[in-house]
C-alpha positions in Angstrom: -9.7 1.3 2.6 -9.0 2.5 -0.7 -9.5 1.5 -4.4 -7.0 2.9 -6.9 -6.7 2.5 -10.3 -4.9 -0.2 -12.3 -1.1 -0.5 -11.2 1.3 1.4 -13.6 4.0 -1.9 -14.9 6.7 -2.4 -12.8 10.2 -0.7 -13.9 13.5 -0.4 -12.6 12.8 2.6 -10.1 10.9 0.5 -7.9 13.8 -1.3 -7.0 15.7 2.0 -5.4 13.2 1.6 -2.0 16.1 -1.2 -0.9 18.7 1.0 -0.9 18.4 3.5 2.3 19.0 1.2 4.6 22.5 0.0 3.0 23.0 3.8 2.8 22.1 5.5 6.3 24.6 6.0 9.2 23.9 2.8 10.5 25.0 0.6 7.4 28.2 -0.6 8.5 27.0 -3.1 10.8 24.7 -4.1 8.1 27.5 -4.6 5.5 30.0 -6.2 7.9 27.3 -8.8 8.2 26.5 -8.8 4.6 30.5 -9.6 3.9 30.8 -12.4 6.7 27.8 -14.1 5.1 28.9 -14.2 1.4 32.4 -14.8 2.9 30.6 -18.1 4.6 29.3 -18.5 1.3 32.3 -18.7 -0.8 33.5 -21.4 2.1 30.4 -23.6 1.7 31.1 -23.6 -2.6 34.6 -24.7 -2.0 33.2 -27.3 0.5 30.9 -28.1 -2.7 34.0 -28.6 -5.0 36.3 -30.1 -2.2 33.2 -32.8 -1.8 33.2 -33.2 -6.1 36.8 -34.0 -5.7 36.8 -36.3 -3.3 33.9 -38.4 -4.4 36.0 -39.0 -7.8 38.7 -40.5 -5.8 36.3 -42.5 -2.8 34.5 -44.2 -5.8 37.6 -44.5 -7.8 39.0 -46.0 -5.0 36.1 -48.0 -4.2 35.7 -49.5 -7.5 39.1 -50.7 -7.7 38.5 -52.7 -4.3 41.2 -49.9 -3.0 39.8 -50.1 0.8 42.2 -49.0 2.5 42.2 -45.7 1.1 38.7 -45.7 1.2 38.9 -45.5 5.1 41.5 -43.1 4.7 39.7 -40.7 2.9 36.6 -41.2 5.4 38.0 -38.9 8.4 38.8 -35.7 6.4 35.4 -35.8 4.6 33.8 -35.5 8.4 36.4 -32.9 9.0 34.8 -31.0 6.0 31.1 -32.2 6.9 31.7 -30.2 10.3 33.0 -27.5 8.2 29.8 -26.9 5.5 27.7 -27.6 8.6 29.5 -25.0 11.0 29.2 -22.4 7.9 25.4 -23.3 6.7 24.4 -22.4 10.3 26.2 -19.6 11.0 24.9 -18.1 7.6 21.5 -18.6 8.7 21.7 -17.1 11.5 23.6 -13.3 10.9 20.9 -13.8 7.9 17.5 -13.8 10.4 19.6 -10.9 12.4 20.3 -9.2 8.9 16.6 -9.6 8.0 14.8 -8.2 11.3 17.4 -5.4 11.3 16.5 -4.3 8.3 12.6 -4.6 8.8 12.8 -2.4 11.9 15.3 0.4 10.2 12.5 0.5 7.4 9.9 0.6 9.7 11.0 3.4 11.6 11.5 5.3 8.3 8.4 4.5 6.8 5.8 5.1 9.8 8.3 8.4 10.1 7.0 9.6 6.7 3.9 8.0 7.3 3.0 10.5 10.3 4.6 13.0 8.9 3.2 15.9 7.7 -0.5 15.0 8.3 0.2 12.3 5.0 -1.9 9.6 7.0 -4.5 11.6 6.8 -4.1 13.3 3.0 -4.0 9.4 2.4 -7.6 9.0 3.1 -9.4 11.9 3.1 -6.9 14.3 0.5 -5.3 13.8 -3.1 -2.5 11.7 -1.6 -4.7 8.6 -2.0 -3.3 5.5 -1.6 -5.0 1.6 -1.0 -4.0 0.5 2.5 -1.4 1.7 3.7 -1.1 -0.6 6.7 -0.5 -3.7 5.1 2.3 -2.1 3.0 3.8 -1.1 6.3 2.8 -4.3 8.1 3.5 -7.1 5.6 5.1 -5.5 2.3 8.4 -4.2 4.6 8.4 -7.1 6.2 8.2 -9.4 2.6 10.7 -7.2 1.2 13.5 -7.4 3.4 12.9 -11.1 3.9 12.4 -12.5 0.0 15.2 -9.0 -0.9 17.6 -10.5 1.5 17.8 -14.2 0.9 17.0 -13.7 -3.3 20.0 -11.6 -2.6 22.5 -13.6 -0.7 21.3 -17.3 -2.8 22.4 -15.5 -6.2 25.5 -14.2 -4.5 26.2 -17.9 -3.6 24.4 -19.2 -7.2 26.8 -17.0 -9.0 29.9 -18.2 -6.6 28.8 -21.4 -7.4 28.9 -21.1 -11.1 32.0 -19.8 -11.0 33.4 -22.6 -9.3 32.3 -25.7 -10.8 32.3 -23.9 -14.1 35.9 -24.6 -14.4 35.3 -28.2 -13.1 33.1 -28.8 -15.9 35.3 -26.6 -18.3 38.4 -28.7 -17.2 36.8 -32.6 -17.4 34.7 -32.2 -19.8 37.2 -31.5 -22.6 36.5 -30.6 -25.8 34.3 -31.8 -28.8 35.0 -31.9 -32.6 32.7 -31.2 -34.9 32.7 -31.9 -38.7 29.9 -29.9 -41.6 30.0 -29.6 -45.1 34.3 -30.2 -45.3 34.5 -27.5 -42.0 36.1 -29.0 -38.4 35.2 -27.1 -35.2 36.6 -27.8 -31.9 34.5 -26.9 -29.4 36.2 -26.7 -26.0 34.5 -27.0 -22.7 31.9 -28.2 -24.6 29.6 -29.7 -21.5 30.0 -26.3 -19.8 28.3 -24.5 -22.9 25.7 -26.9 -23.1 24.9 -26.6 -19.6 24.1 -22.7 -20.5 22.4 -22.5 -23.5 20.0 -25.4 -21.9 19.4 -23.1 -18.6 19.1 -20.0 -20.0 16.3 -21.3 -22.9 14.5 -22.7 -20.2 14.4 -19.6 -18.4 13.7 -17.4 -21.2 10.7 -19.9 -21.9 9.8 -19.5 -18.4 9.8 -15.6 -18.3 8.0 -15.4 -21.2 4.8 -17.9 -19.8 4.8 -16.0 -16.3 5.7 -12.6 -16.7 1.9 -11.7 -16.4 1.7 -13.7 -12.6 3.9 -10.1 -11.7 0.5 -8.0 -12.2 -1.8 -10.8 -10.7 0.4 -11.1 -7.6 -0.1 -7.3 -7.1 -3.9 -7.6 -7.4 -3.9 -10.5 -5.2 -2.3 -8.9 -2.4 -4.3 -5.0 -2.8 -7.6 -7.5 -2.9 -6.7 -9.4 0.4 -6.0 -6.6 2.0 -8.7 -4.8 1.0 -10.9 -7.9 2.6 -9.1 -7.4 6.2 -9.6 -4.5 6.0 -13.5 -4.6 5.8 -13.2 -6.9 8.5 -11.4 -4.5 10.9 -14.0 -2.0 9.8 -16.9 -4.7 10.8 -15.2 -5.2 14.1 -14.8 -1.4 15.0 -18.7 -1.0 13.8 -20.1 -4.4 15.4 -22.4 -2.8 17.8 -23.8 -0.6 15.3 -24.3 -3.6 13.1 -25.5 -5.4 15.9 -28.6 -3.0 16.5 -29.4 -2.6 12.5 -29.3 -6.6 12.0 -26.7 -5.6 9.3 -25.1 -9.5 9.0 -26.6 -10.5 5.8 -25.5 -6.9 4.7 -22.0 -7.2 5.6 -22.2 -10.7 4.7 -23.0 -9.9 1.3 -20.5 -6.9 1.3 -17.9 -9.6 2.8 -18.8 -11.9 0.0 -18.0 -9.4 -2.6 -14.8 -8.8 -1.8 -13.7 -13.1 -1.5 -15.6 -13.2 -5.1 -12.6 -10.8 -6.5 -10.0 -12.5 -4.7 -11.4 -15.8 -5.9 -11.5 -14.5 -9.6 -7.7 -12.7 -9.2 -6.7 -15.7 -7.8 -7.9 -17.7 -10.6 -4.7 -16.0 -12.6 -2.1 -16.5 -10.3 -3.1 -20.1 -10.2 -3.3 -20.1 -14.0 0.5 -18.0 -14.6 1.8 -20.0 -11.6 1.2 -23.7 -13.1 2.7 -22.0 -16.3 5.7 -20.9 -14.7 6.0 -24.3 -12.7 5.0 -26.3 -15.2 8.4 -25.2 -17.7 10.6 -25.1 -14.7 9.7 -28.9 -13.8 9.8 -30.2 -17.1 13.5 -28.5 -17.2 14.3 -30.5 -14.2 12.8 -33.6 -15.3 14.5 -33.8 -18.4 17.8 -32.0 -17.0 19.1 -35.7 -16.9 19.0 -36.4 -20.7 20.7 -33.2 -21.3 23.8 -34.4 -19.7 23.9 -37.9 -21.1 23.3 -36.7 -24.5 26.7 -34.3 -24.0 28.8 -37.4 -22.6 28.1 -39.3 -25.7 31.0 -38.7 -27.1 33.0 -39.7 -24.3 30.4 -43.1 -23.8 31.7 -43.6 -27.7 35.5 -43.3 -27.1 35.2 -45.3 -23.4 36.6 -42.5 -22.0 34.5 -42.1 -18.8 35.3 -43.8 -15.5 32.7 -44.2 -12.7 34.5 -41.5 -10.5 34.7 -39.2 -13.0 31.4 -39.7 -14.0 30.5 -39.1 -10.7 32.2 -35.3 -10.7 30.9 -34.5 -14.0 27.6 -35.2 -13.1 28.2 -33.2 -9.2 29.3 -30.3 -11.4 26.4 -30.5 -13.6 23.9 -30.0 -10.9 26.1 -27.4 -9.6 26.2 -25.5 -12.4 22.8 -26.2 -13.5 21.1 -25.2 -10.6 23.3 -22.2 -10.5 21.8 -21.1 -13.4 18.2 -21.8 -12.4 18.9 -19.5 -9.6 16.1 -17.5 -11.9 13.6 -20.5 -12.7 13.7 -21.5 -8.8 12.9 -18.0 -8.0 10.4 -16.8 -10.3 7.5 -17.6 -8.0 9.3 -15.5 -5.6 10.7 -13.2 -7.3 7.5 -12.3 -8.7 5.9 -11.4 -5.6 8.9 -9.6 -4.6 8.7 -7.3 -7.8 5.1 -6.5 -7.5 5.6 -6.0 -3.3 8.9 -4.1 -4.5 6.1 -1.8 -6.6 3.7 -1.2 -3.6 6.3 0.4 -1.2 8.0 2.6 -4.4 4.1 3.8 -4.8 3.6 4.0 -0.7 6.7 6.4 -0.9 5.7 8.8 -3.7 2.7 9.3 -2.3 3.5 10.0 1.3 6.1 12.1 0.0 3.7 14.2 -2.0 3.2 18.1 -0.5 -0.2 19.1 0.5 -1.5 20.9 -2.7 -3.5 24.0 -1.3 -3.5 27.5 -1.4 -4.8 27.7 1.8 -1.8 29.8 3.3 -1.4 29.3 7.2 0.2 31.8 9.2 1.8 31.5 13.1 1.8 34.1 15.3 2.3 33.8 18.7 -0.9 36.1 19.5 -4.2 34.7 20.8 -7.0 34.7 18.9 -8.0 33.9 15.4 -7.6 36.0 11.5 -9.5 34.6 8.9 -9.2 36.7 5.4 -10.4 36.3 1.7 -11.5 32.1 2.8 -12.9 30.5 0.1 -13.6 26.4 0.6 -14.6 24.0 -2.1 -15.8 20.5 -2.3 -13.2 18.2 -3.4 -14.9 17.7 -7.0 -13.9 22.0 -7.3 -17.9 23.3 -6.2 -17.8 25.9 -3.6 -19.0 25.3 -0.4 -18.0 28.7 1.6 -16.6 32.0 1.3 -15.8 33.8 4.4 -13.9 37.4 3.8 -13.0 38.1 6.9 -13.0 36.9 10.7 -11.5 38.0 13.9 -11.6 36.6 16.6 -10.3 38.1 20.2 -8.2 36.1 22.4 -10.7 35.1 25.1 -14.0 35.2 23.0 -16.0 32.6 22.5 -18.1 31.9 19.1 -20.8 29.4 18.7 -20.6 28.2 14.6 -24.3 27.0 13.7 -25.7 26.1 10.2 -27.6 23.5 8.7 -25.7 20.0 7.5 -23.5 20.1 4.7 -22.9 23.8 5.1 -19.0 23.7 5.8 -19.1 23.9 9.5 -16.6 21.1 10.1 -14.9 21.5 6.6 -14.0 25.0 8.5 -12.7 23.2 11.5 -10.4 21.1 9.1 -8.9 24.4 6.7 -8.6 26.0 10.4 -6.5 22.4 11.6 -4.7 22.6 8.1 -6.2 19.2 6.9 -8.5 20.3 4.2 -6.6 21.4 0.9 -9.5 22.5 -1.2 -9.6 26.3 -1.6 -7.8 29.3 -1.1 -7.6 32.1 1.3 -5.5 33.0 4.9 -5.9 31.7 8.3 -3.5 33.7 10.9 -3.4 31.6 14.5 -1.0 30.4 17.1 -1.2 26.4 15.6 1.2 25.2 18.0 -1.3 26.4 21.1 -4.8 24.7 19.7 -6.4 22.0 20.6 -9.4 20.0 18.6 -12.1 18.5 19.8 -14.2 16.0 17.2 -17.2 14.7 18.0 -15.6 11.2 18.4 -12.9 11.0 20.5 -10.0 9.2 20.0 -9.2 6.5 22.9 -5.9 4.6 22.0 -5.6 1.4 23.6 -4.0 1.6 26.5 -3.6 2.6 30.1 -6.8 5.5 30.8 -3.7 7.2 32.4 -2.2 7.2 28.7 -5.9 7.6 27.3 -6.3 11.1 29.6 -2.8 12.7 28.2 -2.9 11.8 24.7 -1.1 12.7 22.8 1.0 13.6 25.9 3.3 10.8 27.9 1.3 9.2 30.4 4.0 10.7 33.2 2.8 14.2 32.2 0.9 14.4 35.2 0.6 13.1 38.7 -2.5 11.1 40.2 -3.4 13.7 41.9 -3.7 15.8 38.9 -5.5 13.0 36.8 -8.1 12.0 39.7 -9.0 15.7 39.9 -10.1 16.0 36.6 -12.0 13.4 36.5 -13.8 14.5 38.8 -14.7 17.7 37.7 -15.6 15.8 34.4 -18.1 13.4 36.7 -16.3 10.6 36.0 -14.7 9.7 39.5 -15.5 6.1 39.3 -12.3 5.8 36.5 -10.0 7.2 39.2 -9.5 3.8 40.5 -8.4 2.4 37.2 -6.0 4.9 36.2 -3.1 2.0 35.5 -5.9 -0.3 33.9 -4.9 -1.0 30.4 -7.7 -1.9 28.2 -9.5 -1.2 24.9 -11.2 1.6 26.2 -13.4 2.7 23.2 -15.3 -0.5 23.6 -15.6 -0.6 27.6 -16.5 4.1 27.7 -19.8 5.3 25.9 -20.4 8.1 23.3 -20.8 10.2 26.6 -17.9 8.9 28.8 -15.6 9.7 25.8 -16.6 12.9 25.2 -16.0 13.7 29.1 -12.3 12.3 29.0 -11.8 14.5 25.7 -12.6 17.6 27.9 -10.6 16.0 31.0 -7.6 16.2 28.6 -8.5 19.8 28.0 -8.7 20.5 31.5 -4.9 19.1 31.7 -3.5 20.8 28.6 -5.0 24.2 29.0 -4.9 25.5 25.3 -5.0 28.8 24.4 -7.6 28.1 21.9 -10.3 25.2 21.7 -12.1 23.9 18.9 -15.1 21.7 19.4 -17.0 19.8 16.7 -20.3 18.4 18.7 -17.8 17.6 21.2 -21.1 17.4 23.7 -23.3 15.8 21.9 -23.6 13.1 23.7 -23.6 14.4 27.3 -27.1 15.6 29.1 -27.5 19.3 29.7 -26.5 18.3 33.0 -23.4 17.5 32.1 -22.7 19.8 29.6 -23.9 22.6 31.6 -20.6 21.3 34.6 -18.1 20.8 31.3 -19.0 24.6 30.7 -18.8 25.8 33.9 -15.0 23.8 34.1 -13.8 25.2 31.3 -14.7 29.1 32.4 -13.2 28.0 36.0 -10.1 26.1 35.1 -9.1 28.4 32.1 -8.9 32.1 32.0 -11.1 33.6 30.0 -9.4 36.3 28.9 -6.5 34.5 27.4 -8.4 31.2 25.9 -10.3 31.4 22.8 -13.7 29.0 22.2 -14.7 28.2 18.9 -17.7 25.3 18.7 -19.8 23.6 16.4 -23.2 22.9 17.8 -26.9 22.4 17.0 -27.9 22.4 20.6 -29.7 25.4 21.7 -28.1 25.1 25.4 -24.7 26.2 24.2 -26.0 29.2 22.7 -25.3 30.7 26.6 -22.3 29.5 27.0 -21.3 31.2 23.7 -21.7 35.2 23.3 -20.7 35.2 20.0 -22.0 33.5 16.6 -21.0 32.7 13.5 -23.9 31.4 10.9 -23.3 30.0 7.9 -25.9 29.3 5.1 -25.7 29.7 1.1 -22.0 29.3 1.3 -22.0 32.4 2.7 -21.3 33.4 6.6 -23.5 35.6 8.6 -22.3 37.1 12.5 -24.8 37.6 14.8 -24.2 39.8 17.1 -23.7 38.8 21.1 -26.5 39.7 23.1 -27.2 42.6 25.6 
């Protein structure tokens, strides 16, 4: 959980993050749905203006006690009603398909670049911050294809729409003239131009009163997620909360974060009434508008009910055609500012690592560290090593007091830490790393003891005797048992499956971060002993970070640091 600075305004280039999709190998599918949609579409506007039509002539008709053809005109409008039906459903439904296809495509891509290149982890811990990344994955893809695609595909038909019944209204409304100061002006399709300059004002009005509920919808949603967030935190941490009698703390820490969404939300209220308040008025009054255009024909008794009737379908038509924008803005809003999010998600995951920490592979065991120099993130040193070698097969103990750089080490050695300069020559595709708090992914404990392996990697036989050399044989029984396993295992029983999963990967070399901490000399004493049994000693390399004094025999070599400075110890006699 991250908090970043101010959002920059939304432009243009936020929009691109749509287009991949409609431009990867797989877009056909996608498009030949996209066509047969607008293609039902354009059917369901001529249904629109087949309907206009016919009511001039049913009232028509009606009003001139015509009944016969009244009943006459009756079966083809079912006909018709089967029709806009037939295509209104159909349209729906290649439109869900349309929408979940594209929220899986851009899922895929973006947990791709999200797990790529250690970005998940620059994102919080590195200068590739960003606010949580989770809910933009989670809920801004999936807003984005939904609100994208329907906005999308209802202007497509608002515009087809337009179109349509413009040159209804264009074609019955006739023309106007006007007389000023000695000058006539005939104004043709007079109703039509009304129609428009009344919309668009509105919406211009509109636009101008809401434009700010943009920024306040971003806010909104960074705060709310920011507030499941600490809840998913609270969760994770409830037993340690539990023991410190931490509720009124997290209570209060809780409440902090509903007293910004509750002052945010006080603004999107406040530009949302705004917004809705013009848009309803518009709709109210839309009424007037056209009666005050048919005055002239109400003065020349030139309307009949039926036409009335089309005029008045085509009005609506067009009308709400061109409030495509005003019915929108709500939506459209949120879509801009979620639009903003993923264009910010995807510069920053697509940010390179800025160090000058150079890493070099080499197929040869052991470890070549020269001319190391870390620094705090803030740009204070915290360790200089010139040089370090390390045999294939030796095994170094790295001791210091706290905040000395002994795991910051660990991390330039990994590649995750991007503060400072220097070379680190290893074999990175043969290393394995040990923290002091092991990882356990929900799951099956046969998919816990591979990670990040397949669960198939191994047979039972090879799982259930690893256990037992790590003293856990009472797990062998529950090897298909899925469950949330760093809730059910202790500190200990973790730290035994992390070196169970050693025991089935056989690295060349091993890091370990207090990766025994929590075990009893007992314990660690039968993890040592495994590891010198089960792995050749000659060919594995050890490196581990420990304050216990019982590792030191395990360990013939030491590395000390103190005063950002390191110090070898020789191994004893």
């Amino acid at each position: 959980m991250r908090h970043t600075d101010p959002p920059a305004r939304h432009s243009l280039s936020d929009w691109t993050v749509v287009l991949p999709y409609w431009r990867s190998h797989e877009k056909w599918a996608p498009l030949a749905m996209l066509a047969t949609i607008v293609g039902l579409s354009f059917i369901y506007v001529r249904t629109a203006v087949w309907f206009g039509r016919w009511n001039q002539q049913f009232f028509d008709a009606m009003f001139a006690y015509r009944v016969e053809t009244c009943l006459w005109l009756l079966p083809p409008y079912i006909a018709v009603c089967v029709l806009s039906s037939g295509c209104y459903v159909l349209q729906t439904y290649l439109t869900q398909v349309l929408s979940m296809r594209w929220r899986l495509w851009n899922t895929r891509v973006y947990l791709r670049r999200y797990l790529s290149d250690t970005a998940y982890y620059r994102m919080e811990h590195g200068t590739a911050t960003g606010d949580n990344p989770d809910q933009r994955i989670a809920d801004d893809l999936s807003q984005m294809t939904v609100l994208s695609l329907r906005m999308a595909l209802d202007g497509i038909q608002a515009v087809t729409t337009l179109l349509s019944f413009s040159v209804v209204l264009w074609e019955i409304g006739g023309s106007i003239d006007l007389s000023w100061s000695g000058h006539h002006l005939r104004v043709s399709g007079y109703l039509l131009l009304g129609t428009i300059l009344a919309t668009l004002g509105a919406s211009i009005l509109m636009e101008k009163m809401g434009s700010p509920l943009i920024e306040a919808d971003y806010r909104q949603q960074h705060f709310d997620a920011d507030l499941r967030a600490a809840l998913v935190d609270m969760r994770r941490n409830s037993e340690q909360i539990a023991f410190s009698r931490g509720e009124d703390a997290e209570n209060l820490r809780l409440s902090h974060y509903l007293h910004t969404i509750a002052h945010n939300w006080r603004s999107v209220v406040t530009y949302t009434w705004r917004a809705n308040f013009v848009g309803d008025l518009f709709n109210g009054t839309a009424s007037i508008i056209l009666w005050v255009l048919l005055l002239p024909k109400l003065v020349a008794h030139a309307l009949t009910f039926g036409e009335y009737s089309r005029i008045n379908a085509a009005f609506m038509q067009v009308r709400r055609s061109l409030q495509w924008f005003m019915n929108n803005y709500t939506d459209l809003a949120t879509l801009r500012s979620v639009m903003q999010r993923l264009h910010e998600f995807e510069r920053t995951v697509s940010l390179p690592p800025r160090t000058r920490i150079t890493h070099i592979d080499t197929p040869a065991p052991g470890l070549d560290i020269r001319d190391l120099v870390l620094h705090h993130p803030d740009g204070r040193r915290l360790l200089h090593i010139p040089a370090l070698h390390v045999d294939g097969g030796e095994r170094w103990l790295v001791r210091g007091a706290s905040g000395t750089g002994k795991s910051t080490l660990l991390r330039a050695i990994a590649g995750l830490w991007e503060h400072g300069h220097g070379t680190i020559t290893l074999d990175r595709g043969n290393c394995m790393f040990l923290p002091q708090r092991t990882y356990l992914p929900h799951g099956s404990l046969r998919a816990v003891l591979s990670y990040p392996h397949a669960a198939c990697s191994h047979d039972d036989a090879r799982y259930e005797a690893v256990l037992h050399t790590v003293n856990l044989d009472a797990c062998a029984a529950r090897l298909d048992e899925e469950a949330q396993w760093d809730t059910i295992l202790s500190p200990g029983e973790a730290q035994r499956i992390a070196m169970a999963r050693v025991l089935l990967q056989r690295p060349g070399m091993l890091f370990m971060d207090e990766a025994t901490s929590a075990l009893d000399d007992e314990n660690t004493r039968r993890i040592h002993a495994a590891l010198l049994a089960a792995l050749p000693h000659m060919t594995m390399t050890i490196i581990s970070i420990s304050h216990h004094e019982r590792d030191r025999a395990f360990h013939p070599h030491e590395l000390r640091l103190a005063d950002g400075r390191a110090l070898f110890l020789p191994p004893p006699p």
